[in-house]
C-alpha positions as a Markdown table, in Angstrom:
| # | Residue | x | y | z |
|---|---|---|---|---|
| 1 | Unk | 0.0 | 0.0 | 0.0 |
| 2 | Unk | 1.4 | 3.5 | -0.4 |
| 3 | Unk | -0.1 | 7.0 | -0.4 |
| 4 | Unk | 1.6 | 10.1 | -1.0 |
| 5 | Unk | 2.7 | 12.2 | -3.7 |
| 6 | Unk | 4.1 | 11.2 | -7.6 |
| 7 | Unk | 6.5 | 13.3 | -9.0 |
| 8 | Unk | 8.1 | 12.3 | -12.8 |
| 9 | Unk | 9.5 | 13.3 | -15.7 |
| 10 | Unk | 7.1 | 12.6 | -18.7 |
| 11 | Unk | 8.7 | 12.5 | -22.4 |
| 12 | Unk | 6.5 | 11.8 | -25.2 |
| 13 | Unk | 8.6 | 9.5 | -28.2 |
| 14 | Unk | 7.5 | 10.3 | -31.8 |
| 15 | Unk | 7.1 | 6.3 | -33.0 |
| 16 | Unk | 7.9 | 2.9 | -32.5 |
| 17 | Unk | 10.8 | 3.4 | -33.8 |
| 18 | Unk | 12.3 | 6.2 | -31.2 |
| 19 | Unk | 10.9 | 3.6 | -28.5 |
| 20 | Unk | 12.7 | 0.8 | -30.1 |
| 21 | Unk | 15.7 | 2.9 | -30.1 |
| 22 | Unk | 15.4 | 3.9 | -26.3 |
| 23 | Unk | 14.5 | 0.0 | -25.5 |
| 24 | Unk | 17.6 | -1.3 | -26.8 |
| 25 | Unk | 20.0 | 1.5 | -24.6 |
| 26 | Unk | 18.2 | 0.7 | -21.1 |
| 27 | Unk | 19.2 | -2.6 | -19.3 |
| 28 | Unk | 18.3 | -5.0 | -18.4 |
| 29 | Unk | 15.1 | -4.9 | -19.1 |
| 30 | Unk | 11.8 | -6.1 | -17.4 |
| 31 | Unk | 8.6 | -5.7 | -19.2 |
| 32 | Unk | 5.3 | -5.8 | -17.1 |
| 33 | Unk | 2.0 | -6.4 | -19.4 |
| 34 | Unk | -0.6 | -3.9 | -17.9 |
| 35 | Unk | -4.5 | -3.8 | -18.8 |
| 36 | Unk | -5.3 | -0.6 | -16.7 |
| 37 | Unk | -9.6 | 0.1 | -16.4 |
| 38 | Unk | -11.0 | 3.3 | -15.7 |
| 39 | Unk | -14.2 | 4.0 | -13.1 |
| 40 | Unk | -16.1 | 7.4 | -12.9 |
| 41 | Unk | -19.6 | 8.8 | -12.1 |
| 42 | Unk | -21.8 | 8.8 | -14.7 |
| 43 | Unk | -21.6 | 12.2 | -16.8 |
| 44 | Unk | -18.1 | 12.4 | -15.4 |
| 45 | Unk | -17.8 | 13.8 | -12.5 |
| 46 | Unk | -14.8 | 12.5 | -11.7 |
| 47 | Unk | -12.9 | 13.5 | -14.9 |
| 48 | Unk | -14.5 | 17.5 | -14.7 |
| 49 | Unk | -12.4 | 17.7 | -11.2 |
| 50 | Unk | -9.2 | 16.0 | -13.4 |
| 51 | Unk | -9.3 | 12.9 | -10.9 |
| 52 | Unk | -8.7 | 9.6 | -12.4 |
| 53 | Unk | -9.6 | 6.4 | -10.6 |
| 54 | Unk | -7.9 | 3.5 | -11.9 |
| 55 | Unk | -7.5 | -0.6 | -11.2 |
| 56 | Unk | -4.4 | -2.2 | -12.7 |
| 57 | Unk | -4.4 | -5.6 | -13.6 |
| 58 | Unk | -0.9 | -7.0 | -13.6 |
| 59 | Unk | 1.0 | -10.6 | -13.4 |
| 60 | Unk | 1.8 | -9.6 | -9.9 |
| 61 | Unk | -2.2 | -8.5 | -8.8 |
| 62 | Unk | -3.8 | -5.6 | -9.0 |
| 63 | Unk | -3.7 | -2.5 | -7.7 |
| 64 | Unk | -6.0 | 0.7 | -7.1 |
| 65 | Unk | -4.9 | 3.5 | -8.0 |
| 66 | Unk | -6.1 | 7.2 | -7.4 |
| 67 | Unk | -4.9 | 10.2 | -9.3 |
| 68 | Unk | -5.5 | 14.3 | -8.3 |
| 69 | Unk | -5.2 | 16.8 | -11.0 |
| 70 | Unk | -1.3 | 17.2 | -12.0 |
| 71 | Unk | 0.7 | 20.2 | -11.9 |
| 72 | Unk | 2.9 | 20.6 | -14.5 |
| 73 | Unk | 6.5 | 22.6 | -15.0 |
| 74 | Unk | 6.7 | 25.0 | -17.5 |
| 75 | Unk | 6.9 | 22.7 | -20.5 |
| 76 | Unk | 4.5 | 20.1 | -18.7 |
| 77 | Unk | 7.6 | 17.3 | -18.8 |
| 78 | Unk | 7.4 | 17.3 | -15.1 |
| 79 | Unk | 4.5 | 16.8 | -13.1 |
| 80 | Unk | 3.3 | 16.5 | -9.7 |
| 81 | Unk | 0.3 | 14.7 | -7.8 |
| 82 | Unk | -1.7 | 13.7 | -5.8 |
| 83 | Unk | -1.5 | 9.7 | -5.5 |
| 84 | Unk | -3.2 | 6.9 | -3.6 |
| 85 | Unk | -2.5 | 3.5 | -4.2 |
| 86 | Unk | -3.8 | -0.2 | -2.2 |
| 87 | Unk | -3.3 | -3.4 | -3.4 |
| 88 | Unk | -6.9 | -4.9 | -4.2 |
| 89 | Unk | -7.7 | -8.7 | -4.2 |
| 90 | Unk | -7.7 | -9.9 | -8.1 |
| 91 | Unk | -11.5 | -11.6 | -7.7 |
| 92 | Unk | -12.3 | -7.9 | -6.5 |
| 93 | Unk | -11.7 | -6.9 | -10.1 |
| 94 | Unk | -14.2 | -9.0 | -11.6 |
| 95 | Unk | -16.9 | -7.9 | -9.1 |
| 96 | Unk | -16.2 | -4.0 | -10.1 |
| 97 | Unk | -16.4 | -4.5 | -13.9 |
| 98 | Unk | -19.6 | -6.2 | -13.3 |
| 99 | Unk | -21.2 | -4.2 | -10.3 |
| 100 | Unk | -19.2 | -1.5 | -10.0 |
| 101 | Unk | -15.9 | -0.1 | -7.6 |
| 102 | Unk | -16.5 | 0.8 | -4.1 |
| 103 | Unk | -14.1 | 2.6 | -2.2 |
| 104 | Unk | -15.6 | 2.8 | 1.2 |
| 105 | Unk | -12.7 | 0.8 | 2.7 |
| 106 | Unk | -10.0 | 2.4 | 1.1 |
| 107 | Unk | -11.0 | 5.9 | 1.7 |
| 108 | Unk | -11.3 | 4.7 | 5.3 |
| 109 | Unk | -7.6 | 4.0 | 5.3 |
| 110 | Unk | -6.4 | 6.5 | 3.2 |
| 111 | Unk | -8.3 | 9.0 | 5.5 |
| 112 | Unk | -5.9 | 8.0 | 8.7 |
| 113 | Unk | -2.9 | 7.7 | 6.6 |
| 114 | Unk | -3.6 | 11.5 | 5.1 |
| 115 | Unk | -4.3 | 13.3 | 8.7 |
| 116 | Unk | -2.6 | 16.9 | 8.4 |
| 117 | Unk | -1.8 | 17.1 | 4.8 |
| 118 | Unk | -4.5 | 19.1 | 3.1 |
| 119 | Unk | -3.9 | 18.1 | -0.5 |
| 120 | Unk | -4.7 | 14.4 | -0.1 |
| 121 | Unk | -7.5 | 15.3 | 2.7 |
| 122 | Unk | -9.0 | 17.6 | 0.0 |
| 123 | Unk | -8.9 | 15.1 | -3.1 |
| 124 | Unk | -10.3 | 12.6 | -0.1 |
| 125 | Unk | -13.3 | 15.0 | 0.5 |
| 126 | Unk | -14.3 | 14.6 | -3.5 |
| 127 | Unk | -13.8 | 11.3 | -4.0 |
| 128 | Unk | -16.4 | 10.7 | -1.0 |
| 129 | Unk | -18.5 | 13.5 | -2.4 |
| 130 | Unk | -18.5 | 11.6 | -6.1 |
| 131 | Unk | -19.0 | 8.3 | -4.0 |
| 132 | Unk | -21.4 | 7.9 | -0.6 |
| 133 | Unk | -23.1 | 4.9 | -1.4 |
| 134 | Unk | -22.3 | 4.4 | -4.9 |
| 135 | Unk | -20.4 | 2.0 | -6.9 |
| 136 | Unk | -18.0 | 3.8 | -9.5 |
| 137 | Unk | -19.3 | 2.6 | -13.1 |
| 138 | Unk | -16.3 | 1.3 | -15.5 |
| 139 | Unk | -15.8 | 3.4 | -18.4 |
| 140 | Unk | -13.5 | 1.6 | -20.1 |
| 141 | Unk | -9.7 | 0.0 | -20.8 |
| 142 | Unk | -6.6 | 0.2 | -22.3 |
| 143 | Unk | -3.3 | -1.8 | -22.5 |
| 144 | Unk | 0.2 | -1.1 | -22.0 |
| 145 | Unk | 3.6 | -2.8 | -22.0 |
| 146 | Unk | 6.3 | -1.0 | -19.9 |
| 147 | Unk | 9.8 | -2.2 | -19.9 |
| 148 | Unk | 11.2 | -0.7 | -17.0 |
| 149 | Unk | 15.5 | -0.5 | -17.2 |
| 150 | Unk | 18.7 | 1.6 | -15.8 |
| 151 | Unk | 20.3 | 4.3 | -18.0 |
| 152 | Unk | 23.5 | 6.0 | -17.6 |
| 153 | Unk | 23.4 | 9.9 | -18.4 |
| 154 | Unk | 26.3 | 12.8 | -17.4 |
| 155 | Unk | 25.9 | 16.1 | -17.4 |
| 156 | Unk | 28.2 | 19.3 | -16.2 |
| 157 | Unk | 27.4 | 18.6 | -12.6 |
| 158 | Unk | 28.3 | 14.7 | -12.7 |
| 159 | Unk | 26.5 | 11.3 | -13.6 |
| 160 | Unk | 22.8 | 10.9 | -13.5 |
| 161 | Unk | 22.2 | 6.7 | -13.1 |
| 162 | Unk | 18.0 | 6.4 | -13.6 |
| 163 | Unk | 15.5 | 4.0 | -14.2 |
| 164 | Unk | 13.9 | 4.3 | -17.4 |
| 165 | Unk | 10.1 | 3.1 | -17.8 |
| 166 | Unk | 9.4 | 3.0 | -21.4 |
| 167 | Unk | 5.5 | 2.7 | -22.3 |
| 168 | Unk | 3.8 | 1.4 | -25.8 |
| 169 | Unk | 0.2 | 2.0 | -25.2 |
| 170 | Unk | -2.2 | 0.5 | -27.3 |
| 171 | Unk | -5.1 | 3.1 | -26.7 |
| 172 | Unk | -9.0 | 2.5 | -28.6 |
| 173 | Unk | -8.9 | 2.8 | -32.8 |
| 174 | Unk | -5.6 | 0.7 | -33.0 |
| 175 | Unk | -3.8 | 4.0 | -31.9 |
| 176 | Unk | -0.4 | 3.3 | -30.2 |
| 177 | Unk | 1.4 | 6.0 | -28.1 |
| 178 | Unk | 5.2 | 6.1 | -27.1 |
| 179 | Unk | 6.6 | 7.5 | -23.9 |
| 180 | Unk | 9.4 | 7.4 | -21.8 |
| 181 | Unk | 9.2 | 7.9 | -17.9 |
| 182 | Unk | 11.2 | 8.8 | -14.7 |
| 183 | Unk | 9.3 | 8.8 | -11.1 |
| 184 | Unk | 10.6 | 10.2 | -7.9 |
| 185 | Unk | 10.6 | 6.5 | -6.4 |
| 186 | Unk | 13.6 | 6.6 | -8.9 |
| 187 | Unk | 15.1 | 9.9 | -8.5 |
| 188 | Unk | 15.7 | 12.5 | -6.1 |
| 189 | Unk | 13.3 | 15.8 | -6.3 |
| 190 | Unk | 16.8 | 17.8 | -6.6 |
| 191 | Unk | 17.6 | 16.0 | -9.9 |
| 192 | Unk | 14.7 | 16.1 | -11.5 |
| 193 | Unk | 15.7 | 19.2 | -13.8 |
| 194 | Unk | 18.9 | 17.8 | -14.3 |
| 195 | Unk | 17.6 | 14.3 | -15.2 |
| 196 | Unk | 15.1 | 15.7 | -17.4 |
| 197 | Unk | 17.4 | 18.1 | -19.4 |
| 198 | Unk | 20.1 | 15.4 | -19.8 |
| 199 | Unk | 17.5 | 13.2 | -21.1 |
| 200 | Unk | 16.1 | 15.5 | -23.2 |
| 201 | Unk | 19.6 | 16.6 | -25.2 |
| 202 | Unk | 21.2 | 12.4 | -24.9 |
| 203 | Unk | 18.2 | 11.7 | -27.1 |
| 204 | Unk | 18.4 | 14.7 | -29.3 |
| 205 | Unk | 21.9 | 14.4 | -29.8 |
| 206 | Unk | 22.6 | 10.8 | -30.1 |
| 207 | Unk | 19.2 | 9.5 | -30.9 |
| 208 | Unk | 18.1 | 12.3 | -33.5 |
| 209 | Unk | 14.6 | 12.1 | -31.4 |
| 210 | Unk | 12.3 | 14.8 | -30.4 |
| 211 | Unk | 10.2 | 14.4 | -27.3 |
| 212 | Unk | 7.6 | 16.6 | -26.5 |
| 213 | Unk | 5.4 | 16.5 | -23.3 |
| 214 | Unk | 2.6 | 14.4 | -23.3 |
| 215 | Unk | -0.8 | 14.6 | -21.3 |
| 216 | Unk | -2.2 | 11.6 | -19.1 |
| 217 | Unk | -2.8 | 8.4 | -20.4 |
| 218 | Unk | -6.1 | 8.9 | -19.0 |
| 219 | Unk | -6.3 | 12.5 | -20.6 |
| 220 | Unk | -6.1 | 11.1 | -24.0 |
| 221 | Unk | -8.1 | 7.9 | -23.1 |
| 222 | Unk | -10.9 | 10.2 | -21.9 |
| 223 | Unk | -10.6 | 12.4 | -25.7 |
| 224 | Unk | -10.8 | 9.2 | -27.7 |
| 225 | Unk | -14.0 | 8.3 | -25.7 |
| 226 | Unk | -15.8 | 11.4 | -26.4 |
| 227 | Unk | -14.8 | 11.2 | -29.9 |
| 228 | Unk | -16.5 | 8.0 | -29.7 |
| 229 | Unk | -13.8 | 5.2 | -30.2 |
| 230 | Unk | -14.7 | 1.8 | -29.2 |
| 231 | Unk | -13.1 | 0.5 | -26.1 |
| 232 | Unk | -12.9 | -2.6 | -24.1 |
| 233 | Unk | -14.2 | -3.2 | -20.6 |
């Protein structure tokens, strides 16, 4: 279980082949398979206050995840949130695509485990509000292989070792994204600038590739739905 904040570096790849590129300088490399499925009110209410709400299903479990709205640097490649995570049982899964999520238990814990900080007790307060005796409805699900690996970067002020996680989404319509990702689990908040900018020119300069920031898988799930793509549940 964890609760806290999530800070990372975000860099959007142009194609599969700048991924490819990327994969092949990390190591060693460990892919996780994710299927990640989305839960709101009906009409949204969750996504009009930017809060995603999220069960991952992986070979290890699954895990529920809850997002705030993120905060973003001046170029959006680095962004900061709100996050709340428990591990869920995997037969729960089955029971929330069919009847719905509740969150009465875990917005129990997460209450204690927030006292004092007003940030998480706020997005606590809407999550209730959104929730009090109500199942969250599934709106959907996407895929998404992330091979997670260590890269060696220098800059001016000394070597930067990080751990890469390098996603290939496969998002409703057959459309694929490309990303590359650093969290704070993995870096140092004092870094982050320096991580991101040595990133940013390594992969300019030896890779020919420009990134460019990217919003929230969910951000772009949520567009393709009100465009009307079909999705999976």
């Amino acid at each position: 279980m964890a609760s806290g904040f999530e800070t990372e570096i975000k860099l959007g790849l142009p194609d599969e082949a700048a991924w490819r590129w990327v994969r092949e300088r990390i190591s060693p490399v460990r892919v996780v398979d994710q299927t990640n499925h989305f839960f709101d009110r009906p009409g949204g209410h969750l996504a009009r206050a930017r809060i995603g709400v999220r069960l991952r299903e992986t070979a290890d479990g699954v895990r529920l995840t809850v997002k705030g709205a993120a905060e973003g640097d001046e170029d959006a490649r680095i962004t900061r949130r709100v996050e709340l995570e428990r591990d869920r049982d995997p037969k729960h899964l089955a029971v929330a695509l069919s009847t719905g999520l509740r969150l009465e238990e875990d917005l129990a814990v997460w209450r204690v485990d927030a006292e004092g900080d007003p940030e998480r007790t706020k997005l606590l307060d809407i999550l209730e509000e959104a929730t009090r005796g109500r199942p969250l409805e599934t709106i959907g699900a996407f895929r998404n292989q992330r091979s997670i690996g260590a890269l060696a970067l220098r800059d001016g002020a000394g070597a930067l070792d990080v751990e890469i996680e390098l996603d290939r989404t496969r998002f409703p319509g057959d459309r694929i994204d490309f990303e590359l990702e650093v969290e704070r689990s993995s870096e140092p908040d004092g870094r982050l600038d320096r991580t991101r900018d040595a990133l940013v020119r390594w992969l300019e300069l030896e890779g020919g590739i420009r990134t460019f920031a990217r919003e929230s898988k969910l951000a772009r799930f949520e567009a393709l739905l009100e465009a009307g793509e079909p999705v999976s549940r």
